[in-house]
C-alpha positions as CSV (number, residue, x, y, z in Angstrom):
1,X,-25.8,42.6,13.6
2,X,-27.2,39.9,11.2
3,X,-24.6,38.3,8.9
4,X,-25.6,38.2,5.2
5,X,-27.2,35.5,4.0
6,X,-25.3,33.2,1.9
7,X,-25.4,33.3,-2.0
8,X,-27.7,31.2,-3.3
9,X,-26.1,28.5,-5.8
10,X,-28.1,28.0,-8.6
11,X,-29.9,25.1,-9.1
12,X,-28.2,23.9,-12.5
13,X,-24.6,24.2,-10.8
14,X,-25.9,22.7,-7.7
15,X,-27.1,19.9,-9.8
16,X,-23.6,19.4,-12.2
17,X,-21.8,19.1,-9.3
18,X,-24.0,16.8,-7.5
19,X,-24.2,14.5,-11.1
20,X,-20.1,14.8,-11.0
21,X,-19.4,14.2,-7.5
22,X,-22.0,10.8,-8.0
23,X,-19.9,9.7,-10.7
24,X,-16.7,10.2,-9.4
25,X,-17.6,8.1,-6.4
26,X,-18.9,5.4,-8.6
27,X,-15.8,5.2,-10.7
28,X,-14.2,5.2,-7.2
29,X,-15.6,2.5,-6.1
30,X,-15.0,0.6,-9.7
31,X,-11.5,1.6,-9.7
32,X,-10.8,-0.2,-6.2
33,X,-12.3,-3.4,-7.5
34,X,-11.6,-3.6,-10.8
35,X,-8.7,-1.0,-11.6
36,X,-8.0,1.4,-14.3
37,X,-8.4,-1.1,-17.2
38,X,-11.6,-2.7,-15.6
39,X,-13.4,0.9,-15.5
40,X,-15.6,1.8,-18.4
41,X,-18.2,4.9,-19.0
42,X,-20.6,2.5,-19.3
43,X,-20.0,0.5,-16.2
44,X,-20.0,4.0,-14.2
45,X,-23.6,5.3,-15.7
46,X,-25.0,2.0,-14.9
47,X,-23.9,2.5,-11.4
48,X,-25.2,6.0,-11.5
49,X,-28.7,5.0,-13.0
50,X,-27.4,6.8,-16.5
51,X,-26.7,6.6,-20.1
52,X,-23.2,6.8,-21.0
53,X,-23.2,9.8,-23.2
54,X,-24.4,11.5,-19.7
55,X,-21.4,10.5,-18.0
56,X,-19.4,11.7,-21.3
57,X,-21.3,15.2,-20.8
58,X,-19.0,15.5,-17.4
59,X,-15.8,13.4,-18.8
60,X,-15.3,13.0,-22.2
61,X,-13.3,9.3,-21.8
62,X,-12.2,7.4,-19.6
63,X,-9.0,8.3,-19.0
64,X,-10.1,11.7,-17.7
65,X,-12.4,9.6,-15.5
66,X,-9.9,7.9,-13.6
67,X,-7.8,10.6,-13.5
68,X,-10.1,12.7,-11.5
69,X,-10.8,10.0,-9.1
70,X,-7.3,10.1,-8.2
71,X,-6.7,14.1,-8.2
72,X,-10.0,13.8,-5.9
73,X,-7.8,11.7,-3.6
74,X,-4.8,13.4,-3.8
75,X,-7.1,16.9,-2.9
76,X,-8.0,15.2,0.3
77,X,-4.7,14.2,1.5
78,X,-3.8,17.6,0.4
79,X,-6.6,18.8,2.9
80,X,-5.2,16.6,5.7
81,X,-1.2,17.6,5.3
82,X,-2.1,21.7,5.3
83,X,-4.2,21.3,8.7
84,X,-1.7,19.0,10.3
85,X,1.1,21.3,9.6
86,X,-0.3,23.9,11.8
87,X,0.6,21.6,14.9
88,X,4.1,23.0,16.9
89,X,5.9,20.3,16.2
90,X,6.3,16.8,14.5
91,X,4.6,14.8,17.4
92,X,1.7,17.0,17.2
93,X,2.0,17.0,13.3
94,X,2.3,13.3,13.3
95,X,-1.0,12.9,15.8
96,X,-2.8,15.7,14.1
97,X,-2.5,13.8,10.7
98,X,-4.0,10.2,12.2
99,X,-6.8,11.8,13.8
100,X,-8.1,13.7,10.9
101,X,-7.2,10.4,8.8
102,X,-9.1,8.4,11.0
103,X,-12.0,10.8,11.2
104,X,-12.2,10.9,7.4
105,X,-11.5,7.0,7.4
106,X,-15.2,7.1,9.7
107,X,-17.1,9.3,7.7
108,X,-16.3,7.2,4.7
109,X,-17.6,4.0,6.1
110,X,-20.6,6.0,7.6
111,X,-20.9,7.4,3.8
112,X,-20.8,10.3,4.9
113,X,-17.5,11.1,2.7
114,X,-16.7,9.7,-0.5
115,X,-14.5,6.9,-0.7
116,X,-10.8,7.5,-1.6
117,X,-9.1,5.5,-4.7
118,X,-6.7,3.3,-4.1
119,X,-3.2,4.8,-4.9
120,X,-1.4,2.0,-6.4
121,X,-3.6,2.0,-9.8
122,X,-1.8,5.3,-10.2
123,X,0.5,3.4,-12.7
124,X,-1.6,2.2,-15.3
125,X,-2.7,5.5,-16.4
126,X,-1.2,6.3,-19.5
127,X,-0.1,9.9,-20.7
128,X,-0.5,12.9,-20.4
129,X,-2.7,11.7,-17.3
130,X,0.2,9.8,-15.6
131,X,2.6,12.7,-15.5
132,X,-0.2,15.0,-14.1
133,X,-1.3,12.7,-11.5
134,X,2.4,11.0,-10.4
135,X,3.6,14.9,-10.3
136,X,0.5,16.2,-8.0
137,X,1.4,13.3,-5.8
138,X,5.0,13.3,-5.4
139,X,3.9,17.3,-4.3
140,X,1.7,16.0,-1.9
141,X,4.7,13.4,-0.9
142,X,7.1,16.4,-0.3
143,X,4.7,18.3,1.7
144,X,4.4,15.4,4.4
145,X,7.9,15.2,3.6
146,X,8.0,18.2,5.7
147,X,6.8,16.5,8.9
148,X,10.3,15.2,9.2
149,X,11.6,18.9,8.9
150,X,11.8,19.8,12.5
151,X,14.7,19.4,15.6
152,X,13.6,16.0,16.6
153,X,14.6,14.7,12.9
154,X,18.1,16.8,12.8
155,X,20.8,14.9,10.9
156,X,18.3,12.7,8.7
157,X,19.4,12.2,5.5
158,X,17.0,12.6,2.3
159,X,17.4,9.1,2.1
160,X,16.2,8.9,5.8
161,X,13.5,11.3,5.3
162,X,12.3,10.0,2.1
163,X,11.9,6.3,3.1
164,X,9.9,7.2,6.2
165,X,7.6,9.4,4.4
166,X,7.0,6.8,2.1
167,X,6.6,4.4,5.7
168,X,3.8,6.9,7.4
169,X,1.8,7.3,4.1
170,X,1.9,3.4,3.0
171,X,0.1,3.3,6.7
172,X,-2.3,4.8,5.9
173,X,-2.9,3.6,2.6
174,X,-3.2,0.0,4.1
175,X,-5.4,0.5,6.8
176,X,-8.4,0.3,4.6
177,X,-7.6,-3.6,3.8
178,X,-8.3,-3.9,7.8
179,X,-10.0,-0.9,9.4
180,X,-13.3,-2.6,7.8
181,X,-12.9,-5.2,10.6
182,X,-13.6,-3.3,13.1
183,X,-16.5,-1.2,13.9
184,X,-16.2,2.8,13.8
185,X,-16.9,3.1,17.9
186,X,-13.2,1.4,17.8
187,X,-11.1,3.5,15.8
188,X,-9.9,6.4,18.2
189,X,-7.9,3.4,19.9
190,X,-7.2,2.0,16.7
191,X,-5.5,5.6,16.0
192,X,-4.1,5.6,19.5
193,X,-2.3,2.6,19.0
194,X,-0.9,3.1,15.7
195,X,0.3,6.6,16.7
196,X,2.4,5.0,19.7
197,X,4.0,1.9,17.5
198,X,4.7,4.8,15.2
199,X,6.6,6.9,17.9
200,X,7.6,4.3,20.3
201,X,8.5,1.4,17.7
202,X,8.2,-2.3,19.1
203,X,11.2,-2.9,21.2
204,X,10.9,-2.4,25.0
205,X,14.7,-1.1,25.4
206,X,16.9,0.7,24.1
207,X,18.5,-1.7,20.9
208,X,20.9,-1.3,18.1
209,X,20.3,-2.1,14.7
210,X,22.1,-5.3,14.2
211,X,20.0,-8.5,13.0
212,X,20.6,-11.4,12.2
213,X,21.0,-12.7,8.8
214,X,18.2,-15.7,7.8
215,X,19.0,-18.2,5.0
216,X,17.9,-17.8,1.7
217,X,14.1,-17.7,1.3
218,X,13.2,-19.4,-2.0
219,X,15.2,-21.9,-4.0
220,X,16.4,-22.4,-7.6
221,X,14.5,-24.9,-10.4
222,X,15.6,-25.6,-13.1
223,X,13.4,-25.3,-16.4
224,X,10.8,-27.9,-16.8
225,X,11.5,-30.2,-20.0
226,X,9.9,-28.0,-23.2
227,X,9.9,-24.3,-21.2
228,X,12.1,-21.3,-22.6
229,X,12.7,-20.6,-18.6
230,X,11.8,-22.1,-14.9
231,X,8.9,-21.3,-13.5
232,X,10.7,-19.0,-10.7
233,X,12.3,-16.7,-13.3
234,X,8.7,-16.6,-15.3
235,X,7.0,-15.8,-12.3
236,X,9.1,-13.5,-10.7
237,X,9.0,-11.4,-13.9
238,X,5.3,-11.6,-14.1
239,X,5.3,-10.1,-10.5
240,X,7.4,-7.3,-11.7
241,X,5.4,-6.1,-14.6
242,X,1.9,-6.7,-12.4
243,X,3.7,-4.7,-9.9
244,X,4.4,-2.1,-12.0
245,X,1.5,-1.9,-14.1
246,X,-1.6,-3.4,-12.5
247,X,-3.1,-6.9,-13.1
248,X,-5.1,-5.6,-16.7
249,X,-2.1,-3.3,-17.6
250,X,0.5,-7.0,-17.5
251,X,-0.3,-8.3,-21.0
252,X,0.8,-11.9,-22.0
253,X,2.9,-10.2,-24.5
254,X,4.5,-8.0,-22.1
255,X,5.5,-10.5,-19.6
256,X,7.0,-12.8,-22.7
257,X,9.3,-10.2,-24.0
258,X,9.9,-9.0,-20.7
259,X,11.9,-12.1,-20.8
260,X,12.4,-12.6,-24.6
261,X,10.9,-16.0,-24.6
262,X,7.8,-16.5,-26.9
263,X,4.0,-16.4,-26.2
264,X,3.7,-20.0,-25.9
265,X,5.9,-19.7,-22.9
266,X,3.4,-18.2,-21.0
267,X,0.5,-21.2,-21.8
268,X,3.5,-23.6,-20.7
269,X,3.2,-22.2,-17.0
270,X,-0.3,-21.3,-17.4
271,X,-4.0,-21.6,-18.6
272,X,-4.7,-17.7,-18.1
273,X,-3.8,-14.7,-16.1
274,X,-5.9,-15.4,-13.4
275,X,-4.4,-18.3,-13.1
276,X,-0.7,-16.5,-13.0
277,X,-1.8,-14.4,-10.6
278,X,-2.4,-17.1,-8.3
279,X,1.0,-18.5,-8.9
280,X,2.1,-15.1,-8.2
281,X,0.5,-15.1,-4.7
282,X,0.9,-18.9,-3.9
283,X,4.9,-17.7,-4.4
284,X,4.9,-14.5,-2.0
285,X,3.2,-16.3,0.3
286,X,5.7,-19.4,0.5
287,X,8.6,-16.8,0.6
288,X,6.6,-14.9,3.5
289,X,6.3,-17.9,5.0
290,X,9.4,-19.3,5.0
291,X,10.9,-15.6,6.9
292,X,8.5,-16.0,9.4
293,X,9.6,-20.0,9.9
294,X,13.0,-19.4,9.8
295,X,13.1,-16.6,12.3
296,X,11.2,-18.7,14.7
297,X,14.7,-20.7,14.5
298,X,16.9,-18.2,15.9
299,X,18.3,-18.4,19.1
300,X,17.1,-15.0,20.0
301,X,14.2,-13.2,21.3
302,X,10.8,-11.9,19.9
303,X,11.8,-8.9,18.7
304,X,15.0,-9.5,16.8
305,X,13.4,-12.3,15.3
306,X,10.6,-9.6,13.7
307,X,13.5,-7.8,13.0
308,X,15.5,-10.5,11.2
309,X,12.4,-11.7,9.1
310,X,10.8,-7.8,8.2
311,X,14.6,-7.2,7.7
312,X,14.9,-10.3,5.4
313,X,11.8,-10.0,3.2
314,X,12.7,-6.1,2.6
315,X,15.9,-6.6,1.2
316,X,14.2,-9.7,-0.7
317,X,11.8,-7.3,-2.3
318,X,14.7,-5.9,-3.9
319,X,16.4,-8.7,-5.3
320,X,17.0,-9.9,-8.0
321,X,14.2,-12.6,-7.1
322,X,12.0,-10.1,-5.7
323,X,10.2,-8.5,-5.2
324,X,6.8,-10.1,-3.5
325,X,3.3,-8.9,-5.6
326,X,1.6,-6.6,-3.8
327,X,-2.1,-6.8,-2.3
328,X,-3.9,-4.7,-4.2
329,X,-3.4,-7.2,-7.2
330,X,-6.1,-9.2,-4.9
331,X,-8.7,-6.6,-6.6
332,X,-8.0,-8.6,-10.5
333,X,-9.0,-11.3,-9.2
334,X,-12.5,-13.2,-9.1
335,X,-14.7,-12.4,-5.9
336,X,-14.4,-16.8,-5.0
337,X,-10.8,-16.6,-5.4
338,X,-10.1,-13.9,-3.6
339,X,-11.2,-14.5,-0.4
340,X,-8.3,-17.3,-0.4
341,X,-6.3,-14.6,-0.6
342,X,-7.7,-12.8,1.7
343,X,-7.5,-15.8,4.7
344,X,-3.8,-16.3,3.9
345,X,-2.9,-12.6,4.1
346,X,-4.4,-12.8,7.4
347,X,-2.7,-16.3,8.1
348,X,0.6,-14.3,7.8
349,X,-0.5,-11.0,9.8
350,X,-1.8,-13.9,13.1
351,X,1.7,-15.2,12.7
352,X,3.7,-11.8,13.2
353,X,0.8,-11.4,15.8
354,X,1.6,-14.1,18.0
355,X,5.1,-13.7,17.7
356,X,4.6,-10.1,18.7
357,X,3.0,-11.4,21.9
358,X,5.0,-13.9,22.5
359,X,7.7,-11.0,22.9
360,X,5.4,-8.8,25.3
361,X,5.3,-11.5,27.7
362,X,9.1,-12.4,27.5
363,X,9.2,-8.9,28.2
364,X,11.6,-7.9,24.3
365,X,8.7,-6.1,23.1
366,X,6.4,-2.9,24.7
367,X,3.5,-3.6,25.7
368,X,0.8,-2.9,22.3
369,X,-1.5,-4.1,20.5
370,X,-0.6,-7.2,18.3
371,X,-3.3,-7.1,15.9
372,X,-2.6,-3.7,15.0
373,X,1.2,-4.4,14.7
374,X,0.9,-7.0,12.6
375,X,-1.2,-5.2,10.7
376,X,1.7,-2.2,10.6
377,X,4.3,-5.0,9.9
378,X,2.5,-6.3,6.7
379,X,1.7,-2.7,5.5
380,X,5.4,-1.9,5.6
381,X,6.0,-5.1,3.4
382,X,4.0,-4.7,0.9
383,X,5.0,-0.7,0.7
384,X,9.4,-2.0,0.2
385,X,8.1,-3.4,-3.3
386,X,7.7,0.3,-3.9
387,X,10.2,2.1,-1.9
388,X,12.8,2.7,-4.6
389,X,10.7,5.1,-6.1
390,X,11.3,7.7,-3.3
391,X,14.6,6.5,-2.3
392,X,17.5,7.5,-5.4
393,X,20.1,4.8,-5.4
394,X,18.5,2.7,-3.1
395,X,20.7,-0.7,-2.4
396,X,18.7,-3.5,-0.8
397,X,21.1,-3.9,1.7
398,X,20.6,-0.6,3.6
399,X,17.0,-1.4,2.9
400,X,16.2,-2.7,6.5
401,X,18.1,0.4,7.9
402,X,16.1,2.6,6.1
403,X,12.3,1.2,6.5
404,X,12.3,-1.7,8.9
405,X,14.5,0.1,11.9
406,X,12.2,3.6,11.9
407,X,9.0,0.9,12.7
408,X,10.6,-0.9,15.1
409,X,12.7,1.1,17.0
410,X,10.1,4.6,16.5
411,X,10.3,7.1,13.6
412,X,11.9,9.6,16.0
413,X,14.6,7.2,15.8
414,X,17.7,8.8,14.4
């Protein structure tokens, strides 16, 4: 029997949603590098090869712009959780959702998929756009949530649950600041290997959850001769507020009366934003740094000394000093500048690499791959700046128990 043939779409809806899927990718794109406040209509048509009041035909402003892009996102992930859900059980959940990741991660580099916005620009949408897109997310949250609803996870608190929710997704969020390093033919081992350090965590036995305590990572100045406050206390609010609201959404004035000091403060410390941003970073990286240095000095092997420093700059990112300013601040920052950034992220990431090696061949650490650890380690950083959102009540000092011990001892873990 023949099957009917398939409805013909007209050509003007074929065409509208051809013109709206090209400008939501565009604005994609833009978003990524530039962020919600460095998006305009007109940037987008340019992109697009129209006039502005074409784009304004599909959304009428901005704001409606962006949030699409991330609705778009959140649709995809969406798509992901509902056919991974139809695996048995959590492993096979688990697996099911890094191979279709990593298959969507391919087509996207092949172009054959649009590209998916980056997540953490969420927060500089204002309202009512922010409530609608926070509130389809955290339902997308709950749903993976689910993965950890199943026997293996029996006796896991929401606390539990919630943190290593937060933990699987921030994976994959990161992977596209490194997937891009390696060609597409490699990413089914790439998935491989991530699914094992996910199951199987780092440590080659059997370990409790005890380490070590390091010293404290940054130290106190006092205020220069002139300033309203020291340098630490003006950057680490500036990191807060940049943090919390993206590079263009941290105003001069906002990060002044975020510590009731004038305007003037600010030009004390610094010429311009950029050039706070970069104070930002040169900071997180010396307090990155000095973990990974002062674990080296334990009198222990490789993988309590990971677990010291991962355990250290956690609890650090919530602080009062914390936290650390998160990657995707890199994206504010001009295309000669950034690529600094860029070589001393991965200055960090071959440190927590060789140390993971070292500890395969002293035989404290499983046999995986380093590079992709590393990579896991630093994505799990960057995501503890963020993990009091999803955690109620959370206390820095059951931080480490809650993110760092599910990585490195395997989220079936209990």
């Amino acid at each position: 029997m023949t099957e009917p043939a398939a409805p013909e779409v007209p050509a003007s809806t074929a065409r509208y949603a051809a013109r709206r899927k090209a400008i939501l990718t565009a604005a994609t794109g833009i978003l990524n590098r530039q962020g919600v406040k460095g998006m305009t209509l007109a940037g987008v048509a340019a992109e697009v090869g129209l006039i502005t009041t074409s784009v304004t035909y599909y959304f009428r402003r901005k704001e409606d712009l962006a949030a699409a892009c991330f609705m778009r996102g959140i649709e995809a992930f969406e798509d992901l959780v509902t056919r991974s859900a139809e695996a048995p059980d959590a492993r096979g959940r688990l697996d099911r959702f890094l191979e279709l990741f990593f298959d969507l991660s391919r087509r996207i580099r092949l172009k054959q998929a649009p590209p998916l916005v980056s997540f953490s620009e969420m927060r500089s949408l204002k309202e009512p756009h922010h409530g609608e897109v926070t509130g389809a997310f955290s339902d997308m949250f709950r749903r993976v949530r689910g993965f950890f609803d199943a026997p293996e996870f029996a006796g896991l608190s929401r606390a539990e649950a919630n943190a290593r929710t937060h933990l699987l997704l921030e994976q994959a969020f990161w992977t596209f600041s490194w997937l891009r390093r390696y060609d597409v033919e490699d990413y089914p081992r790439l998935r491989e290997r991530m699914s094992d350090i996910l199951t199987g965590g780092l440590a080659s036995k059997s370990r409790s959850w005890a380490p070590p305590a390091l010293p404290r990572l940054t130290e106190d100045a006092p205020a220069e001769p002139g300033a309203e406050v020291s340098r630490t206390t003006f950057l680490t609010a500036a990191t807060r507020l940049i943090n919390q609201r993206g590079y263009r959404g941290a105003s001069v004035e906002d990060i002044s009366a975020a510590l009731n000091v004038t305007k003037g403060s600010f030009y004390h410390h610094n010429e311009d934003k950029d050039e706070l941003v970069l104070a930002c970073f040169d900071r997180t990286f010396t307090v990155l740094r000095a973990a990974q240095l002062a674990s080296r000095e334990l009198k222990a092997d490789q993988w309590t000394r990971l677990a010291a420093a991962a355990s250290a700059l956690t609890e650090f990112q919530l602080s009062d000093e914390g936290p650390l300013l998160r990657g995707s601040s890199m994206t504010a920052l001009p295309i000669e500048i950034r690529q600094d950034i860029s070589d001393r992220y991965a200055r960090i990431s071959d440190r927590f690499a060789g140390m993971i090696s070292d500890g395969i061949a002293e035989g404290s650490i499983r046999p995986v791959d380093p590079l992709v650890a590393a990579h896991m380690l630093n994505a799990l950083l960057n995501a503890a700046a963020s993990m009091g959102a999803w955690v109620t009540g959370l206390e820095k000092d059951e931080a480490a128990s809650l993110f760092v011990r599910p990585l490195l001892l395997g989220l079936f873990t209990r």
